[in-house]
TORKESE-604122 format. One record per atom (N, C-alpha, C, O): residue number from 1; residue in three letters; atom name; x, y negated, z. Coordinates in steps of 0.2 Angstrom, whole numbers, always signed. Layout:
% TORKESE-604122
 resi resn name    c1    c2    c3
  NUM  ala   CA     X     Y     Z
...
//
This chain:
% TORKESE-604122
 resi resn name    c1    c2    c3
    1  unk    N  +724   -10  +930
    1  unk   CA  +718   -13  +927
    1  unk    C  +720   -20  +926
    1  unk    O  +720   -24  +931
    2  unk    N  +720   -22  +920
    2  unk   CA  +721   -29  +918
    2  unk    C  +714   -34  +918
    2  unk    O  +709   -32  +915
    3  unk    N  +715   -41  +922
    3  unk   CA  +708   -45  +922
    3  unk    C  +708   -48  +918
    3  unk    O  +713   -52  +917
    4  unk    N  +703   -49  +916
    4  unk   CA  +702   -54  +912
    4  unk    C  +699   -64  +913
    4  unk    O  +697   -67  +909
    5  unk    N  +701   -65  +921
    5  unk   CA  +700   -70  +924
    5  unk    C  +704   -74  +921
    5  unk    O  +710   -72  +919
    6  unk    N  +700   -81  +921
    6  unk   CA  +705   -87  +916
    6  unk    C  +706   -93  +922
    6  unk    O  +702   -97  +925
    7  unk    N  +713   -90  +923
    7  unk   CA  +714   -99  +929
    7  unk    C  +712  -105  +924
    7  unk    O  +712  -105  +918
    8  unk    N  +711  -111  +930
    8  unk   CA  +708  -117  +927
    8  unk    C  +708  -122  +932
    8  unk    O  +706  -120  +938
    9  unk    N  +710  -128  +932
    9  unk   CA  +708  -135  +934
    9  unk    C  +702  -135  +934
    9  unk    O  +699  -133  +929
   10  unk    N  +698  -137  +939
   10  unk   CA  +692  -140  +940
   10  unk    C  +693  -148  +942
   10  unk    O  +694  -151  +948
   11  unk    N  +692  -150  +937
   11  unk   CA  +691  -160  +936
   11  unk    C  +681  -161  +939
   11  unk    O  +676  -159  +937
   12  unk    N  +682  -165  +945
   12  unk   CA  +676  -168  +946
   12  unk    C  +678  -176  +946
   12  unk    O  +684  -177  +948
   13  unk    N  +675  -179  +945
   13  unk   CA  +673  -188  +944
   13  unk    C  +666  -189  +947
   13  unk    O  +661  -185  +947
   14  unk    N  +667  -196  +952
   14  unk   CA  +665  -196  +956
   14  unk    C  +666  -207  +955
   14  unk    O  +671  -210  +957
   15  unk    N  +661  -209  +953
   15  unk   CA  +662  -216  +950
   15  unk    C  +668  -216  +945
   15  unk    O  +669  -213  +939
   16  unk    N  +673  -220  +951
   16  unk   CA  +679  -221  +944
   16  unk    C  +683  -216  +947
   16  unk    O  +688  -215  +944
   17  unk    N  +682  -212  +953
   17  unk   CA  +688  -208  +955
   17  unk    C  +688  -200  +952
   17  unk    O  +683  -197  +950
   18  unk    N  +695  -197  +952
   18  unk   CA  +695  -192  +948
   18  unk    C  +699  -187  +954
   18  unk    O  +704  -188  +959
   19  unk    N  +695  -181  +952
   19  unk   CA  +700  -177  +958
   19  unk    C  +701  -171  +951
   19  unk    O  +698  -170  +946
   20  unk    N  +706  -169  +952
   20  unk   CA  +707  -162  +950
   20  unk    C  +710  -155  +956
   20  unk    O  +716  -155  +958
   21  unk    N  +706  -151  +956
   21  unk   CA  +709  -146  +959
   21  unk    C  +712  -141  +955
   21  unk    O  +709  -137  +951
   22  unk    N  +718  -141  +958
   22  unk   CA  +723  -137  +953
   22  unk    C  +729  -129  +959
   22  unk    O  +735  -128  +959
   23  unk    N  +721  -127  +964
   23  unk   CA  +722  -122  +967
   23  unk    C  +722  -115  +965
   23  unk    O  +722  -110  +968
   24  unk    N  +719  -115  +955
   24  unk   CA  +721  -108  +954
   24  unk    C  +728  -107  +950
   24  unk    O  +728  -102  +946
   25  unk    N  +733  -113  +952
   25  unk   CA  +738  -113  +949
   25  unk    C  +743  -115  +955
   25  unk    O  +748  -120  +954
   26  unk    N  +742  -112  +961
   26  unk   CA  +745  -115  +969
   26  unk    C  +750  -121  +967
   26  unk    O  +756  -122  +967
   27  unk    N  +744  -123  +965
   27  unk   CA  +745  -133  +965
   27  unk    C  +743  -137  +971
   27  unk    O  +740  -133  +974
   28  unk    N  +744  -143  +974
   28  unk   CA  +742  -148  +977
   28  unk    C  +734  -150  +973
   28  unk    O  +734  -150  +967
   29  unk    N  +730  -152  +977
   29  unk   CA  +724  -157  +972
   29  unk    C  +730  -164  +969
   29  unk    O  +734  -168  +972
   30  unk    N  +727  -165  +963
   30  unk   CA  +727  -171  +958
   30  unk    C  +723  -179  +961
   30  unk    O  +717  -178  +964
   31  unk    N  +724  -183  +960
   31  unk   CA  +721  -189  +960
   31  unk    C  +722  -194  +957
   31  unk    O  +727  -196  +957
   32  unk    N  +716  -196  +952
   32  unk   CA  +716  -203  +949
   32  unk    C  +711  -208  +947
   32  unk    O  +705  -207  +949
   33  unk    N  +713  -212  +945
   33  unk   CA  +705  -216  +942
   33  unk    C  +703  -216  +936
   33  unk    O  +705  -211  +933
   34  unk    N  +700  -218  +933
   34  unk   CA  +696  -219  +926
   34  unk    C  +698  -225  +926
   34  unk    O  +696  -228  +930
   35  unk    N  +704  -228  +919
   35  unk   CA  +705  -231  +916
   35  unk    C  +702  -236  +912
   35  unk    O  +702  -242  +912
   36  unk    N  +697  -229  +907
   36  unk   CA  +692  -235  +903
   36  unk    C  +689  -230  +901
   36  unk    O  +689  -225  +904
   37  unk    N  +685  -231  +896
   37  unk   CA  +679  -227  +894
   37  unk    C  +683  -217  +890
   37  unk    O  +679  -212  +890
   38  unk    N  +689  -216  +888
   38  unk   CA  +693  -213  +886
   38  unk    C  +699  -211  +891
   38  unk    O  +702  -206  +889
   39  unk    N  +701  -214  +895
   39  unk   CA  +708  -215  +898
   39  unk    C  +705  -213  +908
   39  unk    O  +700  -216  +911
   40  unk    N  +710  -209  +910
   40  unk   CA  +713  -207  +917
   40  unk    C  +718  -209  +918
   40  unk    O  +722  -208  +913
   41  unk    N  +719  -211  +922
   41  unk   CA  +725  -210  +927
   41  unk    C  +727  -207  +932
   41  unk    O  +727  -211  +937
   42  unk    N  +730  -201  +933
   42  unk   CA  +732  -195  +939
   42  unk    C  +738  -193  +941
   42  unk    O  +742  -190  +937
   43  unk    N  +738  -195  +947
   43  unk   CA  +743  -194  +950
   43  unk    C  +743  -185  +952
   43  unk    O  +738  -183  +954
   44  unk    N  +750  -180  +949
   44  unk   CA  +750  -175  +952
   44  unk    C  +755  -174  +956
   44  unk    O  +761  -174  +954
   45  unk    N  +753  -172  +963
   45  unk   CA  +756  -175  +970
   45  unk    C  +764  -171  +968
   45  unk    O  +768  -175  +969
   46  unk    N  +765  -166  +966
   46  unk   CA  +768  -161  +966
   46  unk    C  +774  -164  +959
   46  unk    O  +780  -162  +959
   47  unk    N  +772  -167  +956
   47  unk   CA  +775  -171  +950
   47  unk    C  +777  -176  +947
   47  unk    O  +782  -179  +946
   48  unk    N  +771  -178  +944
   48  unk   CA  +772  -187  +942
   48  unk    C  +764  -190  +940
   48  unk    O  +759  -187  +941
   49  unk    N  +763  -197  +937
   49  unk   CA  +758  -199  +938
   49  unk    C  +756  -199  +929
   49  unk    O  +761  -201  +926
   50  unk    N  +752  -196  +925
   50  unk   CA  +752  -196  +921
   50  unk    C  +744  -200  +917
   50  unk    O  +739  -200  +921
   51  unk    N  +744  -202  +912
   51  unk   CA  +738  -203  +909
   51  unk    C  +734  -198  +903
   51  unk    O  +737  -195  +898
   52  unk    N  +727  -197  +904
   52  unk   CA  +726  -193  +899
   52  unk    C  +719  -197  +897
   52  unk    O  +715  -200  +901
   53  unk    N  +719  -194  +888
   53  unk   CA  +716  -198  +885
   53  unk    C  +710  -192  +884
   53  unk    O  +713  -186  +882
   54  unk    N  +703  -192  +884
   54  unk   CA  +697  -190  +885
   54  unk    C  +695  -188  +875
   54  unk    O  +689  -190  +873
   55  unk    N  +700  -184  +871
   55  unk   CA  +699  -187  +865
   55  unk    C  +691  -183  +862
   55  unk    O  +688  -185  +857
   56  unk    N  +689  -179  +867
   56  unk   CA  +680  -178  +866
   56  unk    C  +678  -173  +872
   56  unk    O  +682  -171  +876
   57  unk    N  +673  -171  +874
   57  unk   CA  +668  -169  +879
   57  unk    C  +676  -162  +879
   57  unk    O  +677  -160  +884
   58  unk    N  +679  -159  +875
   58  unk   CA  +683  -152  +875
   58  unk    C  +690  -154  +876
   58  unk    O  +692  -149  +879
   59  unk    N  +694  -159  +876
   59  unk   CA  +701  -161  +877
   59  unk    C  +702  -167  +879
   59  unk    O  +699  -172  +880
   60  unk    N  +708  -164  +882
   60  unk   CA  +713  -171  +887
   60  unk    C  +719  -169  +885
   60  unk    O  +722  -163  +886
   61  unk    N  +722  -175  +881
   61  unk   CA  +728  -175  +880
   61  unk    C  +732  -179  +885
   61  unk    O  +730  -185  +887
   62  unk    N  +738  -176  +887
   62  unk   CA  +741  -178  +892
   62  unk    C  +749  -183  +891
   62  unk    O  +754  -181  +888
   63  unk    N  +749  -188  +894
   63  unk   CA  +756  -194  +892
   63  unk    C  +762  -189  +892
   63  unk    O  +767  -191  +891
   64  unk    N  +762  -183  +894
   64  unk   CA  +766  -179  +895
   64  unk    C  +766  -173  +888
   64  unk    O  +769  -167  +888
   65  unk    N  +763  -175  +884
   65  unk   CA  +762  -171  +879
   65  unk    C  +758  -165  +881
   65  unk    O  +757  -161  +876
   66  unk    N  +757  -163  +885
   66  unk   CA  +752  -157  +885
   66  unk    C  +744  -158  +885
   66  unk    O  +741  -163  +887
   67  unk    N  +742  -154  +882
   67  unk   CA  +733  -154  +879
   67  unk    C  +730  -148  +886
   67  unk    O  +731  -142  +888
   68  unk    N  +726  -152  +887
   68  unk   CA  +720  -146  +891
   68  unk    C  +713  -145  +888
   68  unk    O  +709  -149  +887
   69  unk    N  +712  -140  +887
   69  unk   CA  +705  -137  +883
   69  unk    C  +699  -136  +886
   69  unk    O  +699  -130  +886
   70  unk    N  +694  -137  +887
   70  unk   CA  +688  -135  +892
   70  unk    C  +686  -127  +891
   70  unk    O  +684  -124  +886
   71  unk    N  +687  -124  +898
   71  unk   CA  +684  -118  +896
   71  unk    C  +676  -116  +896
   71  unk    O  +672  -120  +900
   72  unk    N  +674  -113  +893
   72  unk   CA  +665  -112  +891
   72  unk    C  +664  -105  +896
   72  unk    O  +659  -102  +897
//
């Protein structure tokens, strides 16, 4: 029987700090700050420090070239 469960990051902000939980992809938790009104900065313990840009309430485009999507 195939699932239909969608892993995902859960991003919470908290002032300017940013956490992402990234345990349904047996990651380390993420940490960064809010940059500026569109911009993060997150360190991913397990790899490198990257920025991503807030390009609307659905996407984060990542200085690593990778896009993340919001799931509904």
């Amino acid at each position: 029987m195939r699932s239909n469960l969608i892993q995902q990051a859960l991003i919470s902000v908290s002032e300017d700090n940013v956490t992402i939980d990234m345990s349904a992809y047996n990651r380390p938790e993420a940490t960064g700050k809010i940059v500026s009104h569109n911009k993060i900065s997150v360190t991913f313990k397990d790899d490198a420090t990257f920025t991503g840009e807030l390009v609307n309430k659905e996407r984060i485009e990542w200085s690593n070239g990778t896009v993340w999507h919001r799931s509904q």
